[in-house]
DRENTI-388359 format. One record per residue: residue number from 0; chain; x, y, z of N, C-alpha, C in turn. Coordinates in steps of 0.1 Angstrom, whole numbers, plus 5000, padded with zeros to 4 digits. Layout:
DRENTI-388359
<site resi="NUM" chain="A" n_xx="X" n_yy="Y" n_zz="Z" ca_xx="X" ca_yy="Y" ca_zz="Z" c_xx="X" c_yy="Y" c_zz="Z"/>
...
***
This chain:
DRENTI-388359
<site resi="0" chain="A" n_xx="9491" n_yy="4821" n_zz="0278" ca_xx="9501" ca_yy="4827" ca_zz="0286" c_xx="9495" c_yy="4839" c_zz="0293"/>
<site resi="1" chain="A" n_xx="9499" n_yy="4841" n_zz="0307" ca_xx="9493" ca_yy="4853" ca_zz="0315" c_xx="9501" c_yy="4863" c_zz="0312"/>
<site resi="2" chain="A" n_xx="9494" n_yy="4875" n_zz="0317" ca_xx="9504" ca_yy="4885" ca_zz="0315" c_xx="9518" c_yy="4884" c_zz="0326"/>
<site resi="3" chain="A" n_xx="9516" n_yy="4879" n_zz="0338" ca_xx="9527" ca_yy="4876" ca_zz="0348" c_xx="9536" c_yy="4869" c_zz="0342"/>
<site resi="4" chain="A" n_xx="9532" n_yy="4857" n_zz="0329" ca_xx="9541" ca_yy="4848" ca_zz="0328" c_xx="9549" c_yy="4854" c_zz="0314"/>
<site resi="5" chain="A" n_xx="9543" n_yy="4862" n_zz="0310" ca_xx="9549" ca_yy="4873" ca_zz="0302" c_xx="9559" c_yy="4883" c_zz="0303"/>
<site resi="6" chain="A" n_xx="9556" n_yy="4886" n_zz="0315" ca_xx="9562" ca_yy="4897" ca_zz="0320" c_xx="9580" c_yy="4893" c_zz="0326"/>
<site resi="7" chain="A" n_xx="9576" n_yy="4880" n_zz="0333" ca_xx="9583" ca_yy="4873" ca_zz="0337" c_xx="9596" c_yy="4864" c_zz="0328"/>
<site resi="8" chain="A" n_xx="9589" n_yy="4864" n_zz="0314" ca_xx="9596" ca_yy="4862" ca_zz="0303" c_xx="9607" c_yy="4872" c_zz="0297"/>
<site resi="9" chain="A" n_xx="9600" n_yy="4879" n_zz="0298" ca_xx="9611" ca_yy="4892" ca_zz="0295" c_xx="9617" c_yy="4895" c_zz="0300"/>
<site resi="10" chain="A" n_xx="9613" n_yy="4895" n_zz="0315" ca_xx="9628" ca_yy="4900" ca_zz="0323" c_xx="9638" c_yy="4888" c_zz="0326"/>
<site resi="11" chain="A" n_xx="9633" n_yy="4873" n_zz="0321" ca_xx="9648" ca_yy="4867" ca_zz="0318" c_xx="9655" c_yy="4867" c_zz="0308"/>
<site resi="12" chain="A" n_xx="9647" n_yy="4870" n_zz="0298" ca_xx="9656" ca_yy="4877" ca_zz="0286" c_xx="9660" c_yy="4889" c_zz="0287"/>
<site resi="13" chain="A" n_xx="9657" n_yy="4896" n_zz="0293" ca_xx="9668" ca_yy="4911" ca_zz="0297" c_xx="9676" c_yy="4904" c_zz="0303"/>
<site resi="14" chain="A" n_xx="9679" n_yy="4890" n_zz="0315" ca_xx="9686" ca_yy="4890" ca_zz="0323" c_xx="9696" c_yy="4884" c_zz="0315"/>
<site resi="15" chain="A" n_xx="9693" n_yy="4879" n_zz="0303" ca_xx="9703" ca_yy="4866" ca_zz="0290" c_xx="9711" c_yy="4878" c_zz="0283"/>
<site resi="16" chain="A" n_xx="9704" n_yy="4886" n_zz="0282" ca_xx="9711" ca_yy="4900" ca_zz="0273" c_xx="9721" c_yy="4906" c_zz="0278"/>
<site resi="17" chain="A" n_xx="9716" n_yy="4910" n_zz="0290" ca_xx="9728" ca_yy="4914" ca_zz="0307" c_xx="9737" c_yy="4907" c_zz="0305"/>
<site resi="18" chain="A" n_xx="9735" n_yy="4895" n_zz="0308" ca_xx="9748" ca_yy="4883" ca_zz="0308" c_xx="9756" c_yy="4881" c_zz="0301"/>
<site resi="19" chain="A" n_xx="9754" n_yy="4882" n_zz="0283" ca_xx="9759" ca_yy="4878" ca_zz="0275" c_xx="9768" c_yy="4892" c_zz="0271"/>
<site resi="20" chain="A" n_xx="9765" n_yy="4906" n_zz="0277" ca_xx="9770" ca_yy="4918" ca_zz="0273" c_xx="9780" c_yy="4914" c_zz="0281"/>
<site resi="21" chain="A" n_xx="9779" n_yy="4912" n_zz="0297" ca_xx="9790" ca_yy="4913" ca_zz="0304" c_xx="9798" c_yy="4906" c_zz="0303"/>
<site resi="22" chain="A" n_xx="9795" n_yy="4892" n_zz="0293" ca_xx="9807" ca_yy="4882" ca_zz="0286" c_xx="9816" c_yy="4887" c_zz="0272"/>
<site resi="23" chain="A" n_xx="9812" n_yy="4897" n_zz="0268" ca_xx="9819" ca_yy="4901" ca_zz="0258" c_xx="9818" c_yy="4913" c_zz="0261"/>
<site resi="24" chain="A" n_xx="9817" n_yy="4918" n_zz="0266" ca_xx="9822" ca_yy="4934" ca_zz="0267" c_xx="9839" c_yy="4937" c_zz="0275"/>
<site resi="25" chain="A" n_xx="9845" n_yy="4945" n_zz="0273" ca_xx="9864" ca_yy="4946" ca_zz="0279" c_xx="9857" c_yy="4959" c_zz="0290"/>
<site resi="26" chain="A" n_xx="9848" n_yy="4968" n_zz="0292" ca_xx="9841" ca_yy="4972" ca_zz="0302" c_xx="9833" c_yy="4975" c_zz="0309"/>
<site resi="27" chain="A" n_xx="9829" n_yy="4976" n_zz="0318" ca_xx="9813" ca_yy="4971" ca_zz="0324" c_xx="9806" c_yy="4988" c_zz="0320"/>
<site resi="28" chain="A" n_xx="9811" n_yy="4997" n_zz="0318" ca_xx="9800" ca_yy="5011" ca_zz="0309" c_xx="9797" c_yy="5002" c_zz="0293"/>
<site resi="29" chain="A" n_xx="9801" n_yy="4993" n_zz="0290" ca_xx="9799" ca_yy="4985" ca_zz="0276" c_xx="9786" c_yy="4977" c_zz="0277"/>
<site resi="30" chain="A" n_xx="9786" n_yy="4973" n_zz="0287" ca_xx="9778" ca_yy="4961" ca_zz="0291" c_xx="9761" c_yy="4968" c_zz="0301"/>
<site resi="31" chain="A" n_xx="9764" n_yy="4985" n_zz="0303" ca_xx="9756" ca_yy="4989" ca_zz="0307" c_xx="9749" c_yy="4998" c_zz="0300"/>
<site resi="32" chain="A" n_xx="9758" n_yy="5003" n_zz="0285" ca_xx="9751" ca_yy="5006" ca_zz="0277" c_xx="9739" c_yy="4999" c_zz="0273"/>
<site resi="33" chain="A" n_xx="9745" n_yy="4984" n_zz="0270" ca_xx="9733" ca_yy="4977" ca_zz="0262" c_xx="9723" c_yy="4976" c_zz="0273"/>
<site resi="34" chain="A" n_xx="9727" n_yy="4969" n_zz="0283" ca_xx="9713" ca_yy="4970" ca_zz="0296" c_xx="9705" c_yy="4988" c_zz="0294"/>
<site resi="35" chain="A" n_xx="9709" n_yy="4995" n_zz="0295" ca_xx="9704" ca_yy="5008" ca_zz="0292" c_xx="9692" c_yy="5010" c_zz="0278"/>
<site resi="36" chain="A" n_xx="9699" n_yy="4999" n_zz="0271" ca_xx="9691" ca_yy="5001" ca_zz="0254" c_xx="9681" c_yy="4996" c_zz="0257"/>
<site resi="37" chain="A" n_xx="9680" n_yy="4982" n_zz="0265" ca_xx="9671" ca_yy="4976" ca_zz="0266" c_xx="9664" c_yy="4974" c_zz="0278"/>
<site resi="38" chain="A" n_xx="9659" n_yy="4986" n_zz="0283" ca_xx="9654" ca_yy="4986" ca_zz="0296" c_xx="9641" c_yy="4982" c_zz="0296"/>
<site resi="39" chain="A" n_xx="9634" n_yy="4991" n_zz="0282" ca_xx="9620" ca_yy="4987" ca_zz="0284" c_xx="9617" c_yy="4973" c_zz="0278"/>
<site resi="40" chain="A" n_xx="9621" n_yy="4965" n_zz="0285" ca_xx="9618" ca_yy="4951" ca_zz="0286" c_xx="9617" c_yy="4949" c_zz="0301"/>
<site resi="41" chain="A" n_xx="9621" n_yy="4961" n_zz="0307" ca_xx="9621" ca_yy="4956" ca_zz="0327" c_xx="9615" c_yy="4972" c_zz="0329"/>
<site resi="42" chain="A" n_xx="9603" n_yy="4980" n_zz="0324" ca_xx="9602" ca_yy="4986" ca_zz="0330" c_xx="9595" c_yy="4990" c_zz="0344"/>
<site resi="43" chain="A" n_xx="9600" n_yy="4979" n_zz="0355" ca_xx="9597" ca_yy="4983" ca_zz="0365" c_xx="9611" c_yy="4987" c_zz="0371"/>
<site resi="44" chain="A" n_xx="9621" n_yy="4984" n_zz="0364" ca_xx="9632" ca_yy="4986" ca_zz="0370" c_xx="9637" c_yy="5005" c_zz="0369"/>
<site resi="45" chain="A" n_xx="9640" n_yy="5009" n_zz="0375" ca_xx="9643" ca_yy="5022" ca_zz="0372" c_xx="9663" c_yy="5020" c_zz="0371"/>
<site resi="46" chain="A" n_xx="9668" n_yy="5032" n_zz="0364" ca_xx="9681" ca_yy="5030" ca_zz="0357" c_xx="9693" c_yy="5027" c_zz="0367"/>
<site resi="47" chain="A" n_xx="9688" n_yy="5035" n_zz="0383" ca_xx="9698" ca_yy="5032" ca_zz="0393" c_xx="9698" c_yy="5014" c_zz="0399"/>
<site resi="48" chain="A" n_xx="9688" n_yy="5008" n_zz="0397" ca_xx="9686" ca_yy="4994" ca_zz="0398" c_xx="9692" c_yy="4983" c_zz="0386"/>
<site resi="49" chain="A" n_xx="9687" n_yy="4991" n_zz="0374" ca_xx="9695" ca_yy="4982" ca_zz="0366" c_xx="9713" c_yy="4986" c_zz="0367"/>
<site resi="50" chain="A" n_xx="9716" n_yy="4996" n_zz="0367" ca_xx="9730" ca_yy="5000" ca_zz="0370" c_xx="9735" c_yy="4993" c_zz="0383"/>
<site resi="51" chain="A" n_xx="9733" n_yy="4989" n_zz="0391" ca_xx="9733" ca_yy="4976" ca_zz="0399" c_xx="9733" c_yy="4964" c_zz="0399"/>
<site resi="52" chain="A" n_xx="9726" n_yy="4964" n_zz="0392" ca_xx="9723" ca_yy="4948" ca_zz="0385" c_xx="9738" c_yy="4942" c_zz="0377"/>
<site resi="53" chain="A" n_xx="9740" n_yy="4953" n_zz="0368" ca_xx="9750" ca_yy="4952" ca_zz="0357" c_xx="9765" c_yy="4955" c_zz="0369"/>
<site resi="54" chain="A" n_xx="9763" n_yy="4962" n_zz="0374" ca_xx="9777" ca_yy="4959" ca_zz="0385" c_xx="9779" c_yy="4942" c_zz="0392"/>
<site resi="55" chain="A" n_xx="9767" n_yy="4938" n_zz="0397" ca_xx="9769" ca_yy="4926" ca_zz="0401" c_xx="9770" c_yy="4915" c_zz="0394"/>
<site resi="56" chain="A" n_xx="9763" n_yy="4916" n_zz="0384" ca_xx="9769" ca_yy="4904" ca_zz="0369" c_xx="9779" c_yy="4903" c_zz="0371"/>
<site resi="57" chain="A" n_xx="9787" n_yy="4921" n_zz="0365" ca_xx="9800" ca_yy="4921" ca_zz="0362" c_xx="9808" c_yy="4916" c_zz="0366"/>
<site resi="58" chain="A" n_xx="9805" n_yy="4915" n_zz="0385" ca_xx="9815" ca_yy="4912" ca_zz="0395" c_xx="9816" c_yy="4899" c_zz="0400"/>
<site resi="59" chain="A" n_xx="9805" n_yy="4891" n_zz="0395" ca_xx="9802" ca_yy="4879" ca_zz="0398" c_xx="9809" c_yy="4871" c_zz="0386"/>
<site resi="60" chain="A" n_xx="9808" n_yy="4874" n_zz="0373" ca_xx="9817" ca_yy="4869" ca_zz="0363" c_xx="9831" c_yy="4870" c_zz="0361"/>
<site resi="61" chain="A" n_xx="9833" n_yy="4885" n_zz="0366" ca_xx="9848" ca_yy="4883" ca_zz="0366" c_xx="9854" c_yy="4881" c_zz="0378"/>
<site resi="62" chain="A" n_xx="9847" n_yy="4877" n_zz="0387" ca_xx="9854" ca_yy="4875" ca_zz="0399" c_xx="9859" c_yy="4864" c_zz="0398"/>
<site resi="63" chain="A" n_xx="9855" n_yy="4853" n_zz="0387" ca_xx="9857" ca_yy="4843" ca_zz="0386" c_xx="9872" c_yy="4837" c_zz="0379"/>
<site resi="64" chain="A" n_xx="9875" n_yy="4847" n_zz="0371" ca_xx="9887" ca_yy="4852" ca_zz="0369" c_xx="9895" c_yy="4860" c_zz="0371"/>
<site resi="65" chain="A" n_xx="9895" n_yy="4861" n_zz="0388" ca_xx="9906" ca_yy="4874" ca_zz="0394" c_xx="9908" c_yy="4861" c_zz="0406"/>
<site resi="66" chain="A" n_xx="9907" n_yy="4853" n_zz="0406" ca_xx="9907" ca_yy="4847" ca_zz="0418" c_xx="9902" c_yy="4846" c_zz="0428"/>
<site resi="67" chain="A" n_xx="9890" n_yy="4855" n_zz="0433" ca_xx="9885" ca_yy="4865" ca_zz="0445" c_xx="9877" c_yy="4855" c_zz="0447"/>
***
């Protein structure tokens, strides 16, 4: 395995972690906590990007249940 395809590994498992927070969390600071804990799995991401990231999960999953 390369380092790319490594690297690349991790940040879909940060992106599985994201997802599954924003499925059981009741609010999205819940869900950005844990994105927060576990950044250094994406450290190219800086905090204002991942804080983004976790807004648009959020809004994409629950959008799905608001009707929108």
């Amino acid at each position: 395995m390369g380092m790319s395809s490594y690297i690349l590994d991790l940040e879909d498992r940060f992106y599985d972690i994201v997802s599954d927070a924003v499925k059981s969390s009741e609010h999205v600071s819940e869900a950005l906590a844990v994105a927060i804990k576990n950044k250094d799995m994406v450290p190219c991401f800086n905090e204002h990007e991942i804080t983004e990231m976790v807004g648009d999960f959020w809004n994409d999953f629950w959008s799905k249940y608001n009707g929108r």
